[in-house]
C-alpha positions in Angstrom: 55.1 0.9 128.1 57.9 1.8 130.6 59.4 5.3 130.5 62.8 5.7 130.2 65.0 7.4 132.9 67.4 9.5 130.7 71.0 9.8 132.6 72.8 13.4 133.1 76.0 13.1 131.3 78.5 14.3 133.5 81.9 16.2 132.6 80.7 16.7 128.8 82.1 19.9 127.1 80.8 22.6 125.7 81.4 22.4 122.0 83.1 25.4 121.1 84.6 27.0 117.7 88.3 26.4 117.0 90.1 29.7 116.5 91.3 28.9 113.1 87.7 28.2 112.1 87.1 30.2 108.6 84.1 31.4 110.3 85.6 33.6 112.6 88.6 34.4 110.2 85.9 35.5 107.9 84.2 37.9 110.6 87.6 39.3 111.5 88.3 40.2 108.0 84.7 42.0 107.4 85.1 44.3 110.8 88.8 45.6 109.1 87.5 46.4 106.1 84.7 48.5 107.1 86.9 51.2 108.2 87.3 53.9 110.3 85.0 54.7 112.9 82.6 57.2 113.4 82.9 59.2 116.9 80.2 61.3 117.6 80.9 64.8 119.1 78.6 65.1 121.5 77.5 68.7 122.8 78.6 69.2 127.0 76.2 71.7 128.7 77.8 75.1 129.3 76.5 75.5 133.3 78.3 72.2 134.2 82.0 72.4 135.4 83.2 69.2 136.1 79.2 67.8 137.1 78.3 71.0 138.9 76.1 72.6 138.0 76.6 76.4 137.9 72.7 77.1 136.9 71.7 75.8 140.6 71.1 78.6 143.2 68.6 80.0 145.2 65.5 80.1 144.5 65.6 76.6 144.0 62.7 75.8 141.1 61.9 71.9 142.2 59.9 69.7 139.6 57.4 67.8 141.5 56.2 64.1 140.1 52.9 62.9 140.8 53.7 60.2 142.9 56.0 62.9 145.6 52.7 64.6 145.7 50.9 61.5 146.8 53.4 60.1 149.0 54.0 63.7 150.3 50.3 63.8 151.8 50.5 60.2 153.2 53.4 61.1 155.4 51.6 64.3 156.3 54.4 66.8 154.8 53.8 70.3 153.8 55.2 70.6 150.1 56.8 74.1 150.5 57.6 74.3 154.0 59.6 70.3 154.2 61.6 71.7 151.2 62.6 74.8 152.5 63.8 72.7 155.9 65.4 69.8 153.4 67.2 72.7 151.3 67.9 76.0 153.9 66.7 78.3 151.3 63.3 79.5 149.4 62.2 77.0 146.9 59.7 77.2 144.0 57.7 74.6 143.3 56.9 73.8 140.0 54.2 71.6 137.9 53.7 70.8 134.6 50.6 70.4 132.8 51.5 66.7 132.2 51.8 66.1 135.7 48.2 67.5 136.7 46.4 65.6 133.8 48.1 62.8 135.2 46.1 63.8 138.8 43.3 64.4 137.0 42.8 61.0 135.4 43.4 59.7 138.8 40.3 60.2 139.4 38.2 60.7 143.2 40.8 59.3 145.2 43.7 61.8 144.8 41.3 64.6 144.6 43.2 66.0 147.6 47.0 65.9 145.4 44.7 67.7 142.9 43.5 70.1 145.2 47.3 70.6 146.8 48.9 70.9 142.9 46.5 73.5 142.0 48.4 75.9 144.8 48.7 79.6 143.7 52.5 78.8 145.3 53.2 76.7 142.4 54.6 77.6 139.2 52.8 76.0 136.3 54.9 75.4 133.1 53.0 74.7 129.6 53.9 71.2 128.0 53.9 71.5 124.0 54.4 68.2 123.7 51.2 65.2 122.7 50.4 63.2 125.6 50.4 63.2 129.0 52.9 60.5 130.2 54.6 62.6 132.8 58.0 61.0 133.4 59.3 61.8 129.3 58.2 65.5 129.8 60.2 65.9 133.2 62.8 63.9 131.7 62.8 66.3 128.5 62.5 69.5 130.5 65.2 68.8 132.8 68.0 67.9 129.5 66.9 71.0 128.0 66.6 73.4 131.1 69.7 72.2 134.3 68.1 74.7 136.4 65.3 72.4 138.0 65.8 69.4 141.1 63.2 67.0 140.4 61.0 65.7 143.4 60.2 62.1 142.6 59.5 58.7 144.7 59.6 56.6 141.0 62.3 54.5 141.3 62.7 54.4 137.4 62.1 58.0 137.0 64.5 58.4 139.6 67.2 55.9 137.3 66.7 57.8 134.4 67.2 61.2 135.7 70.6 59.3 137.4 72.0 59.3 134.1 71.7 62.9 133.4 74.8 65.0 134.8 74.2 68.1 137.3 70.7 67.6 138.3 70.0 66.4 141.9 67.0 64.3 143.0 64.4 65.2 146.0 62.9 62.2 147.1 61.3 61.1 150.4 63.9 59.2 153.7 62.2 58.1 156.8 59.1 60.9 156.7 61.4 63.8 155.5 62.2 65.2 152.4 65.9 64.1 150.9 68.1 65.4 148.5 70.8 63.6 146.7 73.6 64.9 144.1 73.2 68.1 145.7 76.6 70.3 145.9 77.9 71.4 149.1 78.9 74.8 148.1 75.1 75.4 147.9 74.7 75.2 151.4 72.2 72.1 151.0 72.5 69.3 153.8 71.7 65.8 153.0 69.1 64.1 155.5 70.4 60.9 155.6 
């Protein structure tokens, strides 16, 4: 048997609904008679004054990610001494538990970001939370607590953390540590 070639049709239309068509007359009618809607009030955080944040000052408390631990190491950075150069002021790190399970289960070949987490230098906060997937519990801690910069290479940590108002990011530019969102009346420069 011989196949046959079907032909493109050229210049055809997309068929489309007619705006008289009952249909949508009938949709239009439904949305009116549902009512008013329902805003939401949502609460605004007391330390922000038009997106700064107020709660930010020195001592800088910096939430560090597993992955800025890591990447710190393989560009041969010093955790506290790059941030206090990135910043111009003392910094505290902190880690949660989350974020050193997440080491942990790593396994033999970050043994050294393990070593480096458990510093005396850094803070340790408790997680009350079940489970150890360490982006929610940063994510959580920083909407609950503005007083943190998170240190993070993730790029969707890093997206989702956008979205919350006031808190600026520490990430790693060209073998230095970088900080963006930061305000300039903190005396923080921006290694760009």
């Amino acid at each position: 048997m011989v196949k046959v070639k079907r032909r493109k049709r050229f210049a055809t239309v997309k068929r489309t609904l007619h705006p008289k068509d009952m249909r949508i007359l009938h949709n239009r009618t439904m949305s009116k008679e549902k009512g008013p809607k329902i805003c939401r009030n949502i609460e605004k955080p007391v330390g922000l004054f038009f997106h700064y944040n107020t709660q930010l000052g020195p001592p800088f408390r910096i939430l560090l990610d597993t992955n800025f631990i890591n990447f710190s190491i393989q560009n041969k950075l010093e955790l506290v001494s790059a941030m206090m150069d990135c910043l111009l002021a003392k910094c505290i790190p902190c880690i949660t538990g989350c974020v050193l399970a997440e080491l942990e289960k790593l396994g033999t070949k970050y043994r050294v970001a393990l070593r480096v987490a458990k510093d005396p230098r850094f803070e340790r906060l408790c997680c009350l939370h079940k489970g150890t997937y360490a982006d929610d519990c940063l994510v959580n801690r920083v909407m609950e607590h503005k007083c943190y910069i998170v240190a993070t290479c993730d790029k969707e940590l890093k997206r989702r953390i956008r979205k919350i108002p006031g808190i600026p990011i520490m990430s790693i530019v060209r073998r230095k540590y970088s900080i963006e969102r930061m305000p300039d009346d903190l005396g923080a420069t921006r290694n760009i």
